[in-house]
N, C-alpha and C positions, 0 to 999 in steps of 0.2 A: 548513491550508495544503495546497495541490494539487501534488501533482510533475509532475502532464499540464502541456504548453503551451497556452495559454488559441490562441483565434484571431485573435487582436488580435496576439500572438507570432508566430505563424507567418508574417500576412500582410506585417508589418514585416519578416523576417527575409528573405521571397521578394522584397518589392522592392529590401531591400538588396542581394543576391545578382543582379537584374536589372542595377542601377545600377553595380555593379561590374564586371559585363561589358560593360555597354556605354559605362562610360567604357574597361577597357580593351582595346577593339574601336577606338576612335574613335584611343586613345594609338597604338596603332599600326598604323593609317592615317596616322597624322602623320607619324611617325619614318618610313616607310619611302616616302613623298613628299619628306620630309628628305632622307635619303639617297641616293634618285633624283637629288635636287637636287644634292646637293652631289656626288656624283660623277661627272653628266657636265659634261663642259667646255663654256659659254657659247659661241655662237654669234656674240654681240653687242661679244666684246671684241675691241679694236683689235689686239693681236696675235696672235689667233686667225686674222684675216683678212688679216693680211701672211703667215702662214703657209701660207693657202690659195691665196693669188692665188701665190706663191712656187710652191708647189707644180704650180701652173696654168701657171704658161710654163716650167718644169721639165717637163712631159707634152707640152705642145706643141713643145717646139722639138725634141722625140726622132725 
């Protein structure tokens, strides 16, 4: 029996080690596009833009 690691070892062990970085490179590109997301506030929603246009003849009538 051999206590060296054969290369067959090795090379499995380096892709493992590749695969695990570049899942967690990818993991967090996600979360931190998540997070972008989730905390700026929507442009789209209808009470965002009563608050805008509110704001808008609040600046103009000054």
């Amino acid at each position: 029996m051999k206590n060296t690691p054969s290369s067959d070892d090795l090379e499995s062990t380096t892709l493992g080690w590749k695969f695990i970085a570049i899942v967690g490179i990818l993991t967090f590109i996600f979360f931190t596009f998540l997070y972008l997301a989730m905390s700026s506030e929507p442009d789209y929603m209808p009470s965002h833009k009563q608050k805008q246009t509110t704001v808008q003849h609040k600046t103009s009538s000054s």
